[in-house]
N, C-alpha and C positions, 0 to 999 in steps of 0.2 A: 392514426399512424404517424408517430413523428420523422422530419426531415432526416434519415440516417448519415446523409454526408457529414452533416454538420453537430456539436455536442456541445454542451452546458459546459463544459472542462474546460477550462482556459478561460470563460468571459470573466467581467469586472467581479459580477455577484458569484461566481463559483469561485473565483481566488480570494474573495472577500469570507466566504465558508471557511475556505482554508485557513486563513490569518487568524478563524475563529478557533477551530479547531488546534491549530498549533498553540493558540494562546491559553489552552486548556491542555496541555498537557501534563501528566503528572497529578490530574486533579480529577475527583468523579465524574463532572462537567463535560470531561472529553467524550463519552461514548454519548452523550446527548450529540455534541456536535461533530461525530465522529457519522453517528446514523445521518446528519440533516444534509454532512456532507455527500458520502453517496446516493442518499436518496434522489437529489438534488439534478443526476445523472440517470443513473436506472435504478426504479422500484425493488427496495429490499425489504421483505419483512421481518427477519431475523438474522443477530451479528452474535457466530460466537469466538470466541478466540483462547485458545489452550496452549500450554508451555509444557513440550515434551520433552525430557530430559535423558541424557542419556544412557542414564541407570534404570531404565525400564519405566518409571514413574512418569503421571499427566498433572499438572496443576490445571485449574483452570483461574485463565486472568481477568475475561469478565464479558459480560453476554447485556446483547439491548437486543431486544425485543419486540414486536405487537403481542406475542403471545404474553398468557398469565404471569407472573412474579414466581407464585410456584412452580409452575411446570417449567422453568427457565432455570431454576433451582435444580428440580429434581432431576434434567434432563444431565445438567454439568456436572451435579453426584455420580449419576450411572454412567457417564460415559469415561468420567479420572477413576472411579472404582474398577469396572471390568472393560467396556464398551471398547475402549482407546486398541487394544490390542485386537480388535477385531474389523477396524475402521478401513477399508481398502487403498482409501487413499494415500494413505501412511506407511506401504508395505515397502517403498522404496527407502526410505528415512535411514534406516540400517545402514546400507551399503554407501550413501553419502555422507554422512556426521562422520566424525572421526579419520576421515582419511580426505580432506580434503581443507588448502588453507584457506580460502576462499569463504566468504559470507556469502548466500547468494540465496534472491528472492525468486520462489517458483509458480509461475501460475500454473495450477495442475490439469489436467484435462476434464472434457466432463464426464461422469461415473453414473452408470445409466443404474435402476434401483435393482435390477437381478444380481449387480455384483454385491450388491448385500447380503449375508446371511438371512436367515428368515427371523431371529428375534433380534437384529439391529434396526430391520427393515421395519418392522412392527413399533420398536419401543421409539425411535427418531424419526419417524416419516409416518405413518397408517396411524397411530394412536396421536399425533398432534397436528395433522395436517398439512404439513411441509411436505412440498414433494419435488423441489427442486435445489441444487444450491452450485455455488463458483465458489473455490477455495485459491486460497495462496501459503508456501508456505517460506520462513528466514529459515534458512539453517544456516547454523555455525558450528565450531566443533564443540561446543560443548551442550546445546540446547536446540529445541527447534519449534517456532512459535507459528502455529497451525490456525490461520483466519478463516472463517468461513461463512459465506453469506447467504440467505435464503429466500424462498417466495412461498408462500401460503396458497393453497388450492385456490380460493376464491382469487387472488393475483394471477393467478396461471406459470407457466413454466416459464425459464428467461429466454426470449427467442434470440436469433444468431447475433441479428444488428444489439441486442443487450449485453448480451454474451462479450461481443467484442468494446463494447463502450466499457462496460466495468472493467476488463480487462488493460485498457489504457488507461484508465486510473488506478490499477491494485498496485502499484510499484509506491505510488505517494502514499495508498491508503496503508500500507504493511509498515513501509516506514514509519510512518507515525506510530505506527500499532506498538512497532517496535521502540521508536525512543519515549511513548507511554509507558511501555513497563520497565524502562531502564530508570525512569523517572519515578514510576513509583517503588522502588527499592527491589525489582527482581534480581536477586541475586548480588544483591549489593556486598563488595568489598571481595567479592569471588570471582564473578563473570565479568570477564572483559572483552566483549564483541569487537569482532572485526569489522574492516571497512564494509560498508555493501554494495551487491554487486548486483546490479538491476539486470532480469533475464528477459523482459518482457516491455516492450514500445513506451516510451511515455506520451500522453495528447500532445497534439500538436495545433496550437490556437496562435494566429499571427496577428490578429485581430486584437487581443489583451497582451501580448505578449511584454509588449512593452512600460509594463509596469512590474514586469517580477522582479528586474533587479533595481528599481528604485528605491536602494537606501540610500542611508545617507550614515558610512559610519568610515570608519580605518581601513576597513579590510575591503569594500567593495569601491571605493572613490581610488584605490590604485589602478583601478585600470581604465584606457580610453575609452570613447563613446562606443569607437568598431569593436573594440575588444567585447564590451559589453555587451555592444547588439549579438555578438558571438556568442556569449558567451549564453543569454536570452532563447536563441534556437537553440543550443546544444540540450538546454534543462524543459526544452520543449520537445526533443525528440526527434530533430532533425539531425540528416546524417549532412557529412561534412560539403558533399556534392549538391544536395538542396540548399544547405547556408550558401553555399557560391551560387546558385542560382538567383535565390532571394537576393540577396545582397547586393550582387554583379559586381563580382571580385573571381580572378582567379583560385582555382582552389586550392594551392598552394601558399597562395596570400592569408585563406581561413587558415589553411596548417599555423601559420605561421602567428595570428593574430590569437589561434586560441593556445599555443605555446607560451606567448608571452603573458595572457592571461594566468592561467597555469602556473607559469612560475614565480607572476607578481601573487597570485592566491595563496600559494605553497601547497598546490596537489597538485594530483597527476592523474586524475580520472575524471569523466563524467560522474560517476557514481560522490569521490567525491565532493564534486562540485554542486549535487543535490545535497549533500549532508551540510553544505556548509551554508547553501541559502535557508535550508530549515533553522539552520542556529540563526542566520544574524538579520531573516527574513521579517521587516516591522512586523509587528500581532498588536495587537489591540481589542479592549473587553467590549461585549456586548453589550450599547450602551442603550436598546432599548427598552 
């Protein structure tokens, strides 16, 4: 049983996944290091990920696996064929796309297998073995890109402390998911996503922390070291009362340091200020 306080998320080698992962975006490569990175965290055996759109129709944008090659195929056929309009998790989708302006990432609850029909429940769970899974979904108004992750019977179901660990990394892992497919041509010269709007904790590692914002470019050398250390907890997941703790600074001083962060960056969110360390965050190729 591992250490539950503490998580893979944040150290040197799990940010080090990531730079890998980023560095693969837009490329096949990504869902190789897209799986090593959550694995990396909590035990997955199966990643699929589908683009629902709002004309009724599912694409699907690309699935890693333990399972077969076929059955990983056939499973993403029947589910953009009929499957998709039967899927429970997705009964809310309707009432949110279209009427809201907001991008926003949702981790959905867990869905225990009686809310399945009985041939969804057969053709996705009973006939391949999977019997557990944690989904997230972006919705914007015009698409909504549906992640979903899973455990194979011989792995067992993902118990609560897993539950909650994947769940403090899905906001990093959707986003990439998401400027994967904006990368590889979804929608290209049509779809222009909005900002995103993180619904769910990001890790919080104080231990690594101090190397996420070590670039070295234009955009990140405008602001002070405080600024930065600020700026460090915020894409860490701390709220403004813990940065003044950590710190030992009034919290109105944080107000104040991550404003001018802020306006030397030219945003005005956390969310943001994730978008912006993915763009200019170093990456570098796997050079073993």
């Amino acid at each position: 049983m591992p250490d539950n306080s503490t998580s893979i998320a944040g150290s040197d080698d799990w940010l080090a996944k990531l730079n890998r992962a980023i560095c693969k975006l837009g490329r096949a490569e990504f869902e190789d290091s897209l799986f090593d990175l959550v694995n990396a965290v909590v035990q997955v055996d199966h990643c699929a990920v589908f683009i629902n759109n709002n004309d009724g129709t599912t694409a699907h944008l690309f699935t890693k696996s333990k399972l077969d090659e076929d059955i990983c195929r056939s499973l993403a056929k029947a589910y953009t064929e009929r499957f998709h309009v039967r899927d429970p998790k997705l009964g809310a989708i309707g009432q949110v796309v279209g009427k809201t302006d907001e991008t926003r990432i949702t981790l959905l609850p867990h869905t225990p297998a009686a809310a399945y029909d009985a041939g969804y429940k057969a053709r996705f769970f009973t006939d391949t073995g999977l019997i557990d899974k944690v989904s997230s979904l972006l919705q914007t108004r015009q698409y909504t890109i549906y992640c979903s992750f899973y455990r194979l019977s011989d792995t067992g179901r993902f118990e609560s402390w897993e539950f909650d660990a994947l769940s403090r990394i899905l906001p990093i892992l959707t986003n990439l998911i998401f400027k994967h497919a904006r990368l590889s041509g979804l929608g290209e010269g049509e779809i222009k996503p909005d900002p995103i709007v993180t619904q769910v904790p990001l890790t919080r590692s104080s231990d690594a922390s101090a190397n996420l914002l070590d670039v070295k470019n234009a955009v990140f050398a405008k602001l002070t070291d405080r600024e930065g250390q600020v700026c460090i907890r915020i894409l860490q997941g701390f709220t403004s009362e813990a940065i003044s703790l950590d710190l030992k600074v009034a919290i109105s001083t944080i107000h104040t340091y991550r404003k001018r962060a802020y306006t030397k960056l030219g945003i005005s969110s956390q969310n943001e200020l994730f978008s912006l360390y993915l763009e200019f965050v170093p990456i570098y190729e796997d050079r073993q």
